[in-house]
KETORDO-553845 format. One record per residue (C-alpha): residue in one letter; x, y, z. Coordinates in steps of 0.5 Angstrom, whole numbers, padded with zeros to 4 digits, always signed. Layout:
AXYZ ...
This chain:
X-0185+0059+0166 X-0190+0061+0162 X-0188+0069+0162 X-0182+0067+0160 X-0184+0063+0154 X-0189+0068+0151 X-0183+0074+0152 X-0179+0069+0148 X-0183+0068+0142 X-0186+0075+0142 X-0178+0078+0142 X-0176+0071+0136 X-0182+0073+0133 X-0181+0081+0132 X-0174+0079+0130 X-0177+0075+0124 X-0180+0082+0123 X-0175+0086+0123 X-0170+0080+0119 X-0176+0081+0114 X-0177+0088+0113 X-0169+0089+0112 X-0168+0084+0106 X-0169+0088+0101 X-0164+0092+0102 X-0159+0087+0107 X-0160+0082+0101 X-0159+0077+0106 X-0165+0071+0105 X-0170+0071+0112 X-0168+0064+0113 X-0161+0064+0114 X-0162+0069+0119 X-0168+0066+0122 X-0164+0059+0122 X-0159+0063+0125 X-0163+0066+0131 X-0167+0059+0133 X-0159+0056+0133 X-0158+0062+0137 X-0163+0060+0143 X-0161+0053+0142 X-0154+0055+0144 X-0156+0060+0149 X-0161+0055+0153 X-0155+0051+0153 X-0150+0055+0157 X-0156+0057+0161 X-0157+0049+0162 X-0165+0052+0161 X-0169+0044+0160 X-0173+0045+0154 X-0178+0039+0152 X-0176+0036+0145 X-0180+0040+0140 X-0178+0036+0133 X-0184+0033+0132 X-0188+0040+0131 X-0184+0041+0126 X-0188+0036+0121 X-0195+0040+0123 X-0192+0047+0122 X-0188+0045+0115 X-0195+0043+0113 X-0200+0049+0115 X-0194+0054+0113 X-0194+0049+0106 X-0201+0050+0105 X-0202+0057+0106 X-0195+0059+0103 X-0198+0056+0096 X-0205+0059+0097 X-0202+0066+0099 X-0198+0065+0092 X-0204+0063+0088 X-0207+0069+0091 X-0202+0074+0088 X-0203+0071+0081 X-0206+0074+0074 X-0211+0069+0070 X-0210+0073+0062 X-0208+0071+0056 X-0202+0076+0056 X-0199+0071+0062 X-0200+0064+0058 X-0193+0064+0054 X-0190+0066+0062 X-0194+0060+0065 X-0192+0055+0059 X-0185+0057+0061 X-0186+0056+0069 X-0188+0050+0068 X-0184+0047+0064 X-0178+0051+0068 X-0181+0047+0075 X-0183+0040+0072 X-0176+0039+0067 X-0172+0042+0073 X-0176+0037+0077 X-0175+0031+0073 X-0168+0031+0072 X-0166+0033+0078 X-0169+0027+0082 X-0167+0022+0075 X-0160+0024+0076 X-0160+0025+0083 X-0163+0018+0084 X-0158+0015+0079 X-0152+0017+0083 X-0154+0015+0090 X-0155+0008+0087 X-0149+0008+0084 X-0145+0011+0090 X-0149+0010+0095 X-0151+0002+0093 X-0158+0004+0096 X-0165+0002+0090 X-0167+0006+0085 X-0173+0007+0088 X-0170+0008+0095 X-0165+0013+0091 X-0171+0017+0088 X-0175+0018+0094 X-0169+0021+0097 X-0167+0025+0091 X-0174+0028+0089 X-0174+0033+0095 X-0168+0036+0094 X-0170+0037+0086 X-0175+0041+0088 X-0177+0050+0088 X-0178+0052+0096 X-0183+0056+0095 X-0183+0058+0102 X-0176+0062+0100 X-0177+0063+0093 X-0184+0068+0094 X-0182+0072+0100 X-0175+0073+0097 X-0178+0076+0089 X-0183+0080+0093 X-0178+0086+0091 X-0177+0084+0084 X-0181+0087+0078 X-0189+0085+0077 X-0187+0080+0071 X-0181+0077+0075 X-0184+0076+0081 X-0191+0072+0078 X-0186+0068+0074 X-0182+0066+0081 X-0189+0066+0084 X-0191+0060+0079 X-0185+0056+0078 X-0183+0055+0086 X-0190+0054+0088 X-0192+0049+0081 X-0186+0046+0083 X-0187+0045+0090 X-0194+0041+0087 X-0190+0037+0082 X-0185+0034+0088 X-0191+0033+0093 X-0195+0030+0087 X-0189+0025+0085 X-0186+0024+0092 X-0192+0021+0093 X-0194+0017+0087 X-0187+0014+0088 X-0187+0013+0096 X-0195+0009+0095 X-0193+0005+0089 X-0188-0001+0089 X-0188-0003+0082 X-0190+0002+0077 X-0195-0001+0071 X-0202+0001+0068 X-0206+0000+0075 X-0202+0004+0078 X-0201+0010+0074 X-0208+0009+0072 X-0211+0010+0080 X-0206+0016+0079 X-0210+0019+0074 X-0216+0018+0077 X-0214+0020+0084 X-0212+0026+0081 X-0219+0027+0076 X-0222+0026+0083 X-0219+0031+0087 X-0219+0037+0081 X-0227+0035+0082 X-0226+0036+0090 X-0223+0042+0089 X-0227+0046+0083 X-0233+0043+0088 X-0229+0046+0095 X-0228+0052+0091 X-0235+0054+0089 X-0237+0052+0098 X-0232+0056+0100 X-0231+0063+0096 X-0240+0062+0097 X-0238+0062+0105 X-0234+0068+0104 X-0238+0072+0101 X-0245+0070+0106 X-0242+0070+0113 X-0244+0077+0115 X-0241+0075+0124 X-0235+0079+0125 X-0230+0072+0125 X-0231+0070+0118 X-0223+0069+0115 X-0219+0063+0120 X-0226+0059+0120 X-0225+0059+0112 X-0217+0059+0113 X-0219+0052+0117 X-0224+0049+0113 X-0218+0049+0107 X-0213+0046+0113 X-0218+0041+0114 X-0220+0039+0106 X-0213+0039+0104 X-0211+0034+0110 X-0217+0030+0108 X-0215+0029+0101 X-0208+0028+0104 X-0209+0022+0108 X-0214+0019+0101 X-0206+0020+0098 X-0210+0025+0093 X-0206+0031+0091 X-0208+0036+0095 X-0204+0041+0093 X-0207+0042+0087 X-0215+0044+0091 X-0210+0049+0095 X-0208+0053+0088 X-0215+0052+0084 X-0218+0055+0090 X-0213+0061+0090 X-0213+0063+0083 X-0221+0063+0083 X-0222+0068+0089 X-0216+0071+0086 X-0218+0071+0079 X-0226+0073+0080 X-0226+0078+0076 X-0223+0076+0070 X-0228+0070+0071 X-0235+0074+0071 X-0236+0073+0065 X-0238+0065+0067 X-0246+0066+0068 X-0246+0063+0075 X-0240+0066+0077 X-0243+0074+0076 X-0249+0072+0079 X-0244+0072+0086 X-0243+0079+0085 X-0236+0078+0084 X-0235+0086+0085 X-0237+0084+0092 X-0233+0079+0094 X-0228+0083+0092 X-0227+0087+0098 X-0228+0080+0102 X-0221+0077+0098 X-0217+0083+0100 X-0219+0082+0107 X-0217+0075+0106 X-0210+0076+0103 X-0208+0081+0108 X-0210+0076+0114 X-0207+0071+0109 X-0201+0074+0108 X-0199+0076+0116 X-0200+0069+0119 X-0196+0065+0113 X-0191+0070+0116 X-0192+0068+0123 X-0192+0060+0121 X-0186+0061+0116 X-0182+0065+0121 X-0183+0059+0127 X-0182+0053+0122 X-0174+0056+0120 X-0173+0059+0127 X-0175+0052+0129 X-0171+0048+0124 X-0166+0052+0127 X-0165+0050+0133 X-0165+0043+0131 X-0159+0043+0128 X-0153+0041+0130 X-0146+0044+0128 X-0142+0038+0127 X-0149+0036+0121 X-0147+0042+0118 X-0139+0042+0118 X-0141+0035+0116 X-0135+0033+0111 X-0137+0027+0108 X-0143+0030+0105 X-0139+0037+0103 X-0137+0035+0096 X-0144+0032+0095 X-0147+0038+0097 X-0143+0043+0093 X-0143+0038+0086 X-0151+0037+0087 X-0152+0045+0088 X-0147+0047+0082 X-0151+0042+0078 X-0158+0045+0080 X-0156+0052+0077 X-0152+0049+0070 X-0159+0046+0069 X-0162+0052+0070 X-0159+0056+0067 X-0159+0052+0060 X-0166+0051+0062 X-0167+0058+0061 X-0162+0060+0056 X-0167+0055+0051 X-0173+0058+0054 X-0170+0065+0052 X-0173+0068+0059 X-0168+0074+0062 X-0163+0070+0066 X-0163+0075+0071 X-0164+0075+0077 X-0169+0069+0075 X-0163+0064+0074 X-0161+0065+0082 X-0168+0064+0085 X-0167+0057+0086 X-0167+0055+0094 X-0169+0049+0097 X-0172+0049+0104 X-0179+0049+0108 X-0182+0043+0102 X-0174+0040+0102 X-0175+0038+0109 X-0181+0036+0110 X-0182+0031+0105 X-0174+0028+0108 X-0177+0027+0115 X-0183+0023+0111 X-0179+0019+0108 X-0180+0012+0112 X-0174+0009+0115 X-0175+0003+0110 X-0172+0008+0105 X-0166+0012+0108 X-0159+0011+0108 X-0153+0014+0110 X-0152+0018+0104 X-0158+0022+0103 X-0158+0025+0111 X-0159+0031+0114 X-0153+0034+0113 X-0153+0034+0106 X-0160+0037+0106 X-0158+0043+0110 X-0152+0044+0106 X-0156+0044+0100 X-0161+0049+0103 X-0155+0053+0105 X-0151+0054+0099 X-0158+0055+0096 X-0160+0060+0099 X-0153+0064+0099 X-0153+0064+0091 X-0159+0067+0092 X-0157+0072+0096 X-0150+0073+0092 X-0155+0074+0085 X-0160+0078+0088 X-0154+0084+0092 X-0152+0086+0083 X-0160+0086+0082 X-0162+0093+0079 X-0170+0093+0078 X-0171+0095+0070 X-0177+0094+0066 X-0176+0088+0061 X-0181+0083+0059 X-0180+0077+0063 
């Protein structure tokens, strides 16, 4: 039994890769496909009548560690200059005004079609409104530096905004002073944290001369996200400053105490540690998705009653995009189709207590959503031609 299942990861694993090596020229988005593939073994084991133990509650561990790691592997990947401020402005922006409008209007709609609360409304809305980074960064892999950067930026800027507010929202029942103010202090907290892990962290990276220094520091950052997490502080926020400090230790050497850490040293250690990075955020994306898929089921998918849902929420998704950056003046393509839900979407629906659910804001609406998504996406990228411009 235990051969069986090691053959069947490794052949599902190996086919992730492949998936993964061919999208630049498929243009098909790894997740439908890796979707596909875990409902494929789904079906399979079905006509097979192989007995598999439930394996839903794995999906939250993996969606975490796979949400941590994919927004440190971004942050890895960003440049701090000067030269970037007005792209950063604009990403934020882009993520934040996205996100908020979203979530409102969405909110809006579910308590007045749906009958739930406003609160109940926007805690179901928010993960909808929100950027996958999960999907957004491995798909702009192959686009231009300057597009790739902005995507990078927006979806994983996007994925804390959400977090950061889903849980303001999920923890406070009225919103006043008291509550926005422990808001404010939570977050000065966690940015004194995450400067101060930092420092810890890139000094252990740098010092540790035994032959297994990268996964201890990998799970020392596991461990501090999770720690501020059950604090209800927004951890995310520890996971980016950490990655644009180690990624960005050159353009900070200029810092007195930062150069006596002899950064062109550390250097060699934080591409080490990208490489490490990057190869098991694959191994964990590709499990969450392969996962997910064999979770769902056909008649979720074909749901009718959410269809029309599904598509008016998705079309409204990319006309607010789209006016959001034609305001902004950025190139619209292949930008404007970048817009996926998916990895951070589903986890922070399956927290979402039962209290807060109703039946409009469901599973089926959540994977339509994902899916059509995902298939703009792949539609914008098949007519992307890769030519210099200023994003």
């Amino acid at each position: 039994m235990s051969t069986s299942i090691i053959i069947t990861l490794c052949s599902l694993l190996l086919l992730a890769y492949l998936f993964d090596v061919s999208a630049p020229k498929t243009k098909i988005p790894t997740v439908i496909l890796l979707l596909l593939l875990g409902w494929g073994v789904k079906s399979t084991s079905i006509v097979l009548n192989i007995d598999i133990p439930n394996l839903e509650p794995i999906l939250p561990i993996l969606g975490t560690i796979g949400l941590i790691l994919i927004v440190m592997e971004g942050a890895l990947e960003l440049e701090l200059e000067p030269s970037k401020f007005e792209m950063i402005k604009k990403s934020t922006l882009l993520a934040l005004i996205q996100m908020l409008v979203i979530s409102f209007g969405l909110a809006l709609s579910f308590q007045y079609f749906a009958g739930s609360t406003f609160k109940s409304g926007l805690i179901n809305a928010i993960p909808l409104a929100i950027v996958s980074s999960a999907i957004a960064i491995p798909s702009a892999k192959n686009l231009m530096r300057n597009e790739k950067e902005f995507i990078t930026y927006e979806s994983s800027l996007s994925d804390i905004f959400g977090v950061i507010f889903f849980n303001f929202i999920l923890m406070n029942d009225h919103l006043n002073a008291s509550s926005f103010g422990m808001f404010l202090l939570q977050l000065l907290l966690m940015i004194i944290v995450s400067l101060a892990s930092t420092i810890i962290l890139s000094y252990l990276l740098k010092r540790i001369n035994h032959s297994i220094k990268f996964i201890p520091i990998i799970l020392l950052v596991i461990l501090i996200y999770s720690i501020s997490k059950v604090y209800h502080m927004p951890s995310l926020i520890f996971i980016l400053i950490f990655g644009l400090f180690i990624g960005n230790i050159d353009e900070l050497k200029k810092i007195s105490w930062i150069n006596r850490m002899k950064p062109e040293n550390l250097n060699q250690e934080v591409h080490k540690f990208k490489e490490i990075t990057t190869e098991i955020t694959f191994m964990i994306r590709a499990l969450f998705f392969l996962l997910f898929g064999y979770l769902i089921n056909i008649s979720e998918l074909l749901n009718v009653d959410t269809a029309l849902w599904s598509f008016l929420l998705t079309g409204g998704i990319f006309l607010l995009r789209f006016l959001l950056i034609y305001l902004f003046q950025l190139k619209q393509k292949p930008i404007l189709y970048i817009a996926p839900r998916g990895l951070i979407t589903i986890l922070l629906f399956l927290s979402i207590p039962a209290s807060q659910q109703f039946y409009m804001a469901n599973k089926s609406l959540i994977l339509q959503v994902i899916i059509l998504s995902a298939f703009v996406m792949m539609f914008g990228l098949m007519n992307y031609k890769k030519v210099p411009e200023n994003v």
